[in-house]
N, C-alpha and C positions, 0 to 999 in steps of 0.2 A: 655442865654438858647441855645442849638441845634437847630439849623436849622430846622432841623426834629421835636422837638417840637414846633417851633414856628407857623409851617405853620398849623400843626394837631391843633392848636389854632386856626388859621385862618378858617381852616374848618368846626369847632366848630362855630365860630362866623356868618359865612355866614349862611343868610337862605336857606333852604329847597328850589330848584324850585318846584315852582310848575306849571304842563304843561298846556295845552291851553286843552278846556275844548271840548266835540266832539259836534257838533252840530247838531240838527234836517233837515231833507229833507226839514221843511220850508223853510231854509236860500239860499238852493238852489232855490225854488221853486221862492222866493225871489229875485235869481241873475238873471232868468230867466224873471220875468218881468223887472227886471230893462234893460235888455238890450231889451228887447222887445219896452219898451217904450224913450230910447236913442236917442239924435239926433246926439251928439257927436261922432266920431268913437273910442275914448279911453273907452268915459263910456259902449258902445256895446264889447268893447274888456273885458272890466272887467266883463260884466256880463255872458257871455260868457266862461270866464277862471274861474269862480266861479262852475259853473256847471260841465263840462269837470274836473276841480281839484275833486270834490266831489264824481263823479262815477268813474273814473278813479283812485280815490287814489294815484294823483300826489302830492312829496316835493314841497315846496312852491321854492326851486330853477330849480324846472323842468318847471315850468311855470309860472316865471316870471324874471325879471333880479334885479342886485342886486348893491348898491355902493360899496360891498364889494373887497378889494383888492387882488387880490393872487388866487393861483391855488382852486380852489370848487372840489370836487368829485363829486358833485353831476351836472347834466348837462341838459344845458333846452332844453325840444324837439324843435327839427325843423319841418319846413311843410316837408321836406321830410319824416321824420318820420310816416307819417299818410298815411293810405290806407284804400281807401271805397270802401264798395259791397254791392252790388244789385246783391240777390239770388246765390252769391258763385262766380259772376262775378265780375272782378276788375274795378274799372269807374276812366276815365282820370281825377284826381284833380286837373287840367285846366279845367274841364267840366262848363259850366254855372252852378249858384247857385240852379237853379230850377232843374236841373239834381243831381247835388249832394246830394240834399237835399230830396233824394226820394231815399237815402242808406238804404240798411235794417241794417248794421255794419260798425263798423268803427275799426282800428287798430290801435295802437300805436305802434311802432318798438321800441324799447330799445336799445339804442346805447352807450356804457360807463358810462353807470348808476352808480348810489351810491354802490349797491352792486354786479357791477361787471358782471353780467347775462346780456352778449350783445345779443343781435340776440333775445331775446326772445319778446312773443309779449302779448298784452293784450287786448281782443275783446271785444265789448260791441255790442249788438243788438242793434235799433232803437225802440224807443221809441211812439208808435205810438198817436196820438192826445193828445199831451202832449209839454208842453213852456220849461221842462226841460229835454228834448234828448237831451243827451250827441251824441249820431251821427251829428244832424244836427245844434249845437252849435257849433262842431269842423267843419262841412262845412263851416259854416258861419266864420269863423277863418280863412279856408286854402284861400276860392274863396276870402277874402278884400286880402288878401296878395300877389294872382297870380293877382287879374283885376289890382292892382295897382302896377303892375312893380315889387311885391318880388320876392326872390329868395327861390330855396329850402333850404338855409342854415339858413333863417329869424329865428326865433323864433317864436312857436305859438302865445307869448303874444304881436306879431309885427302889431302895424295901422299905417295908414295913414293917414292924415288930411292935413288941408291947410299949417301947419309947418313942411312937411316931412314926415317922418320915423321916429318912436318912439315904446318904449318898456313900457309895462306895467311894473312898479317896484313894489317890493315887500312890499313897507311899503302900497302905493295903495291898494294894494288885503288886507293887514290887516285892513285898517280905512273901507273900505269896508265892510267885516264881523264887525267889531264895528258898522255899522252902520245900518244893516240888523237885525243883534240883537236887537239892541235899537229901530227899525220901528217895528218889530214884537211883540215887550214887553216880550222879553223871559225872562227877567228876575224874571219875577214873578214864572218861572218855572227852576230856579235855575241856570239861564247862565247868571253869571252876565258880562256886556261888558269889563271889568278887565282881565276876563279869557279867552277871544275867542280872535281867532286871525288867521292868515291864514293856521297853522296848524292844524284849526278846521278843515278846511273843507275836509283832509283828513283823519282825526281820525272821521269825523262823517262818509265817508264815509264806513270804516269800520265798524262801529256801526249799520249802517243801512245795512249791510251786515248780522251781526250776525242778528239782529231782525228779517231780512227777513228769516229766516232759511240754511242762507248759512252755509255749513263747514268751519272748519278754514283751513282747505287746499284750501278753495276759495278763504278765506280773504288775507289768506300768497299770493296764487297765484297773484289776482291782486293786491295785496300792494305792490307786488315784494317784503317783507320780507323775511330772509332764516331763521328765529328763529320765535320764540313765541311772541317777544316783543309787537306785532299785541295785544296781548291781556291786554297789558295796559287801550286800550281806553275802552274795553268791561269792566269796573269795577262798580265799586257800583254805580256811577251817572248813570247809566243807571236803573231808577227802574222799569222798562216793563220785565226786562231780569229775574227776582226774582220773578213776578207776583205766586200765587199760591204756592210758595216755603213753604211759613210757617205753610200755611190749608194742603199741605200734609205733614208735620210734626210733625204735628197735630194728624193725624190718628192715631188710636190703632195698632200695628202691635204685635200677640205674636210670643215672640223668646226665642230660648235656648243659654243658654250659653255653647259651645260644650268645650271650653278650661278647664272648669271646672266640665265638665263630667267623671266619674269612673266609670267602673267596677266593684270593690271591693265591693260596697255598703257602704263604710266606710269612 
């Protein structure tokens, strides 16, 4: 047979992927005590990059590293990358942690991103009495990386401990969300631990964009998407987003049919 038929067989044969499933504000809420209660500084770094990936709507290779070989498009931040403020003011990210962590924002810089849009940035206010601020998660990120000798070229997902310098890897942040699912029992609400994985945590936080009432020009904006594709995660597993949809359906509404309206009388 052709070539050309053989492979359109092959395409045939192979299954459907199917994507990583978006996850609830639990999961973060979830990474947030887990690094809260940490003693290790890997597991503080994981739960920490859990939160920061979820409101930030960071690729799983933006923050974190990978075995993979060969050139990535997509590029992980570094602490240079990050800029904090207190009231429109910029604070040295050399600052003690108890300075930092009194940011009202935090910045991410875009440098050689997956889609090209260098320079551009993406703000998040602080979170006020709350274990999952994405501001002062990424404090606690930049200040282990400066007290302990990093560089600004480090990678956000970079600790320290008694063995060195080490990066959080990517399959890490995925057994992590399996595992956040499975302590939570989301499964009984339809996230089976099959389907999440470290792409949830930026498709939920998408999700939890649209629910909030953001525009998709907010979603685009901080997903850094330049298409629609943003609204894959916003689909039918989200049943909050339909609420009401079928009672006003429902409703009587009278209407004319104008297309098959005459003059004539005939």
């Amino acid at each position: 047979a052709p070539l050309e038929m053989q492979l359109e067989g092959f395409r045939r044969a192979d299954p459907i992927p199917v994507p990583e499933l978006a996850i609830p504000v639990a999961v973060a809420e979830w990474c947030g005590r887990f690094a809260r209660d940490a003693t290790l500084p890997a597991e503080q770094a994981k739960g920490d990059m859990g939160i920061v990936a979820f409101f930030y709507l960071l690729r799983v290779g933006e923050y974190t590293s990978s075995k993979t070989r060969g050139l990535r498009r997509t590029k992980q931040f570094w602490a240079q990358d990050v800029s904090f403020f207190w009231d429109g003011e910029i604070l040295d990210p050399r600052a003690p942690l108890e300075e930092l962590e009194t940011a009202t924002g935090a910045t991410l810089k875009l440098t050689n991103q997956k889609n090209g849009v260098c320079g551009s940035c993406v703000h998040h206010h602080a979170i006020r009495n709350s274990e999952i601020c994405p501001v002062r998660a990424l404090a606690r990120r930049i200040h282990h990386i400066y007290a302990n000798g990093g560089a600004e070229e480090d990678m956000l997902c970079t600790f320290f401990d008694h063995m060195g310098k080490s990066v959080i890897m990517d399959q890490e942040m995925n057994q992590l969300v399996k595992v956040a699912v499975a302590d939570l029992k989301l499964e009984a609400r339809g996230f089976p631990v099959s389907r999440v994985g470290t792409h949830s945590l930026r498709a939920g936080g998408a999700v939890a964009l649209a629910l909030s009432g953001q525009s998709a020009e907010m979603i685009k904006k901080i997903g850094r998407w330049s298409s629609d594709t943003f609204l894959m995660y916003v689909h039918e597993q989200i049943a909050h987003l339909t609420a009401g949809v079928a009672e006003g359906m429902a409703r009587t509404f009278l209407f004319s049919n104008v297309e098959g309206a005459t003059t004539s009388g005939g």
